[in-house]
C-alpha positions as CSV (number, residue, x, y, z in Angstrom):
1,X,-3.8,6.0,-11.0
2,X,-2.3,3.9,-8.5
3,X,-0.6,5.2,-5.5
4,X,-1.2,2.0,-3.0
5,X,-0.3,-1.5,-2.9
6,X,-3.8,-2.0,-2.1
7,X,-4.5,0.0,-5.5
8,X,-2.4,-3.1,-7.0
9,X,-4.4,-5.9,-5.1
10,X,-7.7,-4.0,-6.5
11,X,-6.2,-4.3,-10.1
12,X,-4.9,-7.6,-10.0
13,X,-9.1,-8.5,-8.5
14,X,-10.3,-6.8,-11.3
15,X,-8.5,-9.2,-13.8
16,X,-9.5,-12.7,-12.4
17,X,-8.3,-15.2,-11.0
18,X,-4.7,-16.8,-12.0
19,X,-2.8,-20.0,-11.0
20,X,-0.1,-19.4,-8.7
21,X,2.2,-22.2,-7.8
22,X,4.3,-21.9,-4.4
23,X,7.3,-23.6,-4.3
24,X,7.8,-24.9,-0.6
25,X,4.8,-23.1,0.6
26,X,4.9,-24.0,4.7
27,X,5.7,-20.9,6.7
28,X,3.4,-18.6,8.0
29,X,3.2,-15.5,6.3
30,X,3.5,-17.4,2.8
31,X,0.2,-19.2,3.4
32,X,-1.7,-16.3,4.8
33,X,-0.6,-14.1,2.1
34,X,-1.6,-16.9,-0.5
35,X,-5.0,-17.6,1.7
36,X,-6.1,-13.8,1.6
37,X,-5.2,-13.9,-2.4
38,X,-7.4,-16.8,-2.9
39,X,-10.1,-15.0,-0.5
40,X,-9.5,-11.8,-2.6
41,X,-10.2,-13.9,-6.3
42,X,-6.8,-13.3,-7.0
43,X,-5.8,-16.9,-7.5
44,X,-6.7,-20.5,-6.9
45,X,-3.5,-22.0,-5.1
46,X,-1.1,-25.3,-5.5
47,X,1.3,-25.5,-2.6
48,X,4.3,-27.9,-3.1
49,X,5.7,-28.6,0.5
50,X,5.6,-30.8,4.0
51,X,1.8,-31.5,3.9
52,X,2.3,-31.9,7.8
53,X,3.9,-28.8,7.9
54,X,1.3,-27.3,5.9
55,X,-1.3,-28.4,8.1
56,X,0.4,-27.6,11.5
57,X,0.7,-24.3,10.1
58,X,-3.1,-23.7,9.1
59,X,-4.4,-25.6,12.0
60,X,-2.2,-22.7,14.0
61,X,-3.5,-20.0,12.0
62,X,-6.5,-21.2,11.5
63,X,-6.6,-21.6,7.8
64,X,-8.9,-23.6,5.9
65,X,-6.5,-26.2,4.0
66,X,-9.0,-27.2,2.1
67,X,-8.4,-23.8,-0.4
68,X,-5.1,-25.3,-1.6
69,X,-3.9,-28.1,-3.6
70,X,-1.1,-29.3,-2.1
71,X,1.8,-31.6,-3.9
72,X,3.9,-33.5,-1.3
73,X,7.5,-33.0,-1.4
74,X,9.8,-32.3,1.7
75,X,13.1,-31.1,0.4
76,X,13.1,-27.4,-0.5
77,X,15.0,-27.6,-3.5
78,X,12.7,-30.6,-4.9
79,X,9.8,-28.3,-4.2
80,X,11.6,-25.2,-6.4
81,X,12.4,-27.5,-8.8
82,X,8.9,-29.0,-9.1
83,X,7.2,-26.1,-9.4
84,X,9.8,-24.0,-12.1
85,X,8.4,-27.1,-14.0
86,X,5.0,-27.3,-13.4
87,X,5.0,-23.5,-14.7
88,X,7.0,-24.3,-17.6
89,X,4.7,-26.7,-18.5
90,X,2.1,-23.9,-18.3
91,X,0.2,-25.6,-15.4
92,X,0.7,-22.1,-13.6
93,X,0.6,-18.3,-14.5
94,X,2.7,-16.8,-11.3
95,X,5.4,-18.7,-9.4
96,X,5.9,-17.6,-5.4
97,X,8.4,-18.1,-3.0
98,X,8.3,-20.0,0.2
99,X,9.8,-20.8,3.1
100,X,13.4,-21.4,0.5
101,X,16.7,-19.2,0.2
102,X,16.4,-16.7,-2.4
103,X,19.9,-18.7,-3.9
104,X,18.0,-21.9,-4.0
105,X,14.7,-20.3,-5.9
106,X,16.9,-18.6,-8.5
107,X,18.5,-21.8,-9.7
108,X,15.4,-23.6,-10.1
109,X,14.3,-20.5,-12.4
110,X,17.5,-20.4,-13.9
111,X,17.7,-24.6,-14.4
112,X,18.9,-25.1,-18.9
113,X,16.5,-27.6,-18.5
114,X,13.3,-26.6,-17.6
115,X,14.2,-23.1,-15.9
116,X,12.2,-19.8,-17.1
117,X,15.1,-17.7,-18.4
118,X,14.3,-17.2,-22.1
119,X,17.9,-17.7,-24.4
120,X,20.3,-14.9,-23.7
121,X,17.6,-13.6,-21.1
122,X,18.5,-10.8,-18.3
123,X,17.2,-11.2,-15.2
124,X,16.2,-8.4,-12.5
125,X,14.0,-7.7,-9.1
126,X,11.6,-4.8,-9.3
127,X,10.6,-3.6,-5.6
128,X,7.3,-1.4,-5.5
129,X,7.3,0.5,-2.6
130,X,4.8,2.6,-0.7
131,X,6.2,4.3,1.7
132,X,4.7,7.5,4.3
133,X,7.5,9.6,3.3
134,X,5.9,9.6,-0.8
135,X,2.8,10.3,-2.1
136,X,2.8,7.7,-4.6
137,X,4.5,4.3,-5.0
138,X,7.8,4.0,-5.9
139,X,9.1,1.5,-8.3
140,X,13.0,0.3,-7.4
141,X,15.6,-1.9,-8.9
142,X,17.5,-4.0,-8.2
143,X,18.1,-5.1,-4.6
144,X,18.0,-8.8,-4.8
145,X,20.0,-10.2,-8.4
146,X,22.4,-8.4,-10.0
147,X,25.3,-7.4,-7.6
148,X,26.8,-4.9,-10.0
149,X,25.2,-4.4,-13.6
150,X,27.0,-2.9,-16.3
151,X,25.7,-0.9,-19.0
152,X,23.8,-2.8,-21.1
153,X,21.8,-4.9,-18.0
154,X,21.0,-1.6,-17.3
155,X,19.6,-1.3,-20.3
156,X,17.5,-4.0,-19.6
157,X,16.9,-3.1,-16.2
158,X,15.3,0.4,-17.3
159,X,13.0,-1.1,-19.7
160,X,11.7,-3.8,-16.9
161,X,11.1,-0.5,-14.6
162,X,9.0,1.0,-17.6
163,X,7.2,-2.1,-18.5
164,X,6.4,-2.7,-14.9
165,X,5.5,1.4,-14.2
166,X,3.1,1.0,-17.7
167,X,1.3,-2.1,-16.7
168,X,0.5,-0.6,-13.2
169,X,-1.0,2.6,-15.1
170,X,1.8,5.0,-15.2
171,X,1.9,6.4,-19.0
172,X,4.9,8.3,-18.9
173,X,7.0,6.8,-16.3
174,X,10.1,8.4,-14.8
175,X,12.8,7.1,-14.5
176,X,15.7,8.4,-12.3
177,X,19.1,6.8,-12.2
178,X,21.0,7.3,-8.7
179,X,24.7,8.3,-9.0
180,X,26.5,10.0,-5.6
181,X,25.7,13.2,-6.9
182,X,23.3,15.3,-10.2
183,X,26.7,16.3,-11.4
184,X,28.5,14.3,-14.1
185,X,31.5,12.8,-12.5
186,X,34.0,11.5,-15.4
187,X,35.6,9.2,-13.0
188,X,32.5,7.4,-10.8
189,X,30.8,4.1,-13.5
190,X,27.6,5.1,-12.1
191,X,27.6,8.9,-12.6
192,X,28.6,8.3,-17.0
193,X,26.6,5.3,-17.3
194,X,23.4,7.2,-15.9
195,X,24.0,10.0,-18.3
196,X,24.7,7.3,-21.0
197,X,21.1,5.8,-20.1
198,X,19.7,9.5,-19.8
199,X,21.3,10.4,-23.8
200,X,19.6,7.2,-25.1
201,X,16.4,8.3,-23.5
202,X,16.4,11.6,-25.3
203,X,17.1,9.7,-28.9
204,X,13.8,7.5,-28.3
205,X,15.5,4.6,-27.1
206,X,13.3,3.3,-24.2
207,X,10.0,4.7,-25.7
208,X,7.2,6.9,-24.1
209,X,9.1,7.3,-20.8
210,X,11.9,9.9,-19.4
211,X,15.2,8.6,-18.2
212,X,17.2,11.1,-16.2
213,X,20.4,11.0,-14.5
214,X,22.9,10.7,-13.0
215,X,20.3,11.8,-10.1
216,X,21.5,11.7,-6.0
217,X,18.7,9.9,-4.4
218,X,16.9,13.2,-2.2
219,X,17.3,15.3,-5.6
220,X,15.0,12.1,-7.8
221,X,12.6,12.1,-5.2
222,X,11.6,15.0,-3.4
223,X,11.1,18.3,-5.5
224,X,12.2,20.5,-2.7
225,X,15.2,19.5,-2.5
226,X,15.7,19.7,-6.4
227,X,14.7,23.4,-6.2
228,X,17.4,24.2,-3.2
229,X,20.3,22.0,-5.1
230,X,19.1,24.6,-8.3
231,X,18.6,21.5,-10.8
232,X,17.6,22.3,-14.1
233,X,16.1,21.1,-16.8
234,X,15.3,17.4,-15.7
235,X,11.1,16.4,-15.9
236,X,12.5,13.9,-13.1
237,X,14.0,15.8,-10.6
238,X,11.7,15.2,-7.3
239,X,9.1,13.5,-9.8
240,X,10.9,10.1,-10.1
241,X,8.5,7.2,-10.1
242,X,11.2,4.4,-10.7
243,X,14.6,4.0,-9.1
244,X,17.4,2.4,-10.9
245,X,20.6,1.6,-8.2
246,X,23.8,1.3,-9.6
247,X,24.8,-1.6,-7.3
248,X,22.8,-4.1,-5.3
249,X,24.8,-3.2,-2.3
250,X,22.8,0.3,-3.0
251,X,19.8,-1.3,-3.7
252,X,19.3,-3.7,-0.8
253,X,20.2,-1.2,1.7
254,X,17.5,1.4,0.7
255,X,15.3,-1.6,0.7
256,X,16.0,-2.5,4.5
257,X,16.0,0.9,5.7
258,X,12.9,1.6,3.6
259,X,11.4,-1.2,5.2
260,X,12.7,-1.5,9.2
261,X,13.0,2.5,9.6
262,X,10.8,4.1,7.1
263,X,7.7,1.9,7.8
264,X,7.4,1.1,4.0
265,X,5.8,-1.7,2.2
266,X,6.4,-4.0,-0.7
267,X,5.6,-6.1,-3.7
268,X,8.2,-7.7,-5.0
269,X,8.8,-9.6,-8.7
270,X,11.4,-10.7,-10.6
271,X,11.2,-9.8,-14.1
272,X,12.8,-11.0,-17.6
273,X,11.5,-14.7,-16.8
274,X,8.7,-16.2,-18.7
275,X,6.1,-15.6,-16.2
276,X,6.4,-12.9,-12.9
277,X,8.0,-14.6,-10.5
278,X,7.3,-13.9,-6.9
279,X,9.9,-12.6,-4.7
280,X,10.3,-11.6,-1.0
281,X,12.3,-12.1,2.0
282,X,11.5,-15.0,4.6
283,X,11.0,-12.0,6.8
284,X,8.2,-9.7,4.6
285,X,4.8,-9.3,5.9
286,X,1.8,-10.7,5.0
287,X,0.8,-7.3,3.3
288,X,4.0,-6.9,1.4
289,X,3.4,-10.7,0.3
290,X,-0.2,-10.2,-0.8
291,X,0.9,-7.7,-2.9
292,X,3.7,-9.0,-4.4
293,X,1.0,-11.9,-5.4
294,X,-1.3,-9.2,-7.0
295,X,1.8,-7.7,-8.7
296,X,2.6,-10.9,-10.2
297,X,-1.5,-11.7,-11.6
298,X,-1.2,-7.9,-13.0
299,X,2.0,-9.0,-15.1
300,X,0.7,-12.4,-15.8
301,X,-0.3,-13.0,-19.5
């Protein structure tokens, strides 16, 4: 089972090699994440980008350019744009950020033209975490899309968290849904609507999986606490493996504190496109970007 994002990286090995194209691929951390990848067999490269900046960078880091294939293009949004199509096209199975906005990257995926949003297609972020304060990873959405989801991109957003949870080796994932409080609360949207999502659960609706709520956060994760607030009768009470936030305001802030005062780590996708889509901040680390690379090869068809 994994429990580590280098249990991910190991998985993702294990499948062979994909083609990852990385749309303005020039800073730092992106090409050492991508150079490790390649090191690892997880991919064979194309960078679109500054080739100067490209090579100030790997002359810095001391890099061997000569691992990528690298398409010339300055501008950042050119260099999204180019590489959404060069996917489309199926000259790539994984599609990675670079040194771009997070705004920028989504309208090249989300371009009519050649984006990689199938018709009527929902979009979402799933964050896998690992984190000291958990035994296991932890599976998180959404903290980078959807600023406020109603019901039914919930809906969606559930089944992305199972889909993900199954492919990394999770058979029955858990699924908690984080409301202020365990106890229904008529007039709070996130409260109902996680009971909502926790009735269609029990009727079949999101297959071999458990979907409980509404949940507080300490109750989903940490049995203890569960026990002490007397919850019964919930299989994911302190046994969560994925979180669903009712906001992205929620989201996002779990994610930085996770991250710059819990010492956790990340991969990060989006999910509902054609193909994974990688997605971290400018700012992640060269681990969390690794694994977010491995996460997308795993996903990769």
């Amino acid at each position: 089972m994994i429990k580590t994002l280098d249990d991910i990286v190991a998985k993702a090995r294990a499948r062979g090699r994909k083609r990852i194209i990385v749309a303005y691929g020039q800073d730092s951390h992106t090409l050492e994440a991508v150079s490790d990848a390649i090191d690892m067999e997880l991919v064979n490269a194309t960078l679109i980008g500054d080739p100067e900046q490209i090579k100030k960078v790997c002359d810095t880091d001391g890099i061997d350019i000569g691992k990528f294939e690298i398409i010339a293009e300055t501008e950042d949004v050119k260099a999204v744009s180019r590489a959404v199509k060069m996917v489309s096209e199926g000259q790539g199975d994984v599609l990675m950020k670079g040194l771009v906005s997070t705004d920028k990257y989504m309208r090249g995926i989300l371009n009519k033209e050649c984006g990689l949003v199938p018709p009527k297609g929902v979009l979402s972020h799933i964050c896998v975490f690992e984190m000291p304060q958990l035994s296991k990873i932890l599976l998180v959405s959404d903290v980078a899309i959807i600023p406020y989801p109603d019901l039914s991109q919930k809906t969606k957003m559930v089944q992305y968290l199972i889909n993900t949870a199954k492919s990394l080796g999770i058979e029955q994932p858990k699924v908690a849904c984080i409301a202020p409080s365990e106890l229904l609360l008529p007039g709070v949207t996130s409260s109902v609507e996680a009971s909502i999502l926790a009735k269609m659960s029990d009727r079949g609706q999101f297959g071999d999986a458990v979907v409980d709520g509404p949940l507080a956060l300490d109750v989903a994760l940490f049995e203890e606490t569960a026990k002490i607030k007397k919850v019964q009768g919930s299989k994911v009470a302190g046994h969560a493996d994925c979180v669903l936030f009712p906001s992205l305001d929620a989201a996002n802030t779990f994610f930085k504190t996770a991250t710059h005062f819990c010492g956790g780590e990340l991969a990060g996708i989006v999910t509902g496109t054609k193909v994974p889509c990688v997605l971290t901040s400018r700012a992640d680390s060269r681990r969390s970007k690794l694994s977010s690379i491995a996460l997308g090869c795993i996903l990769a068809k």
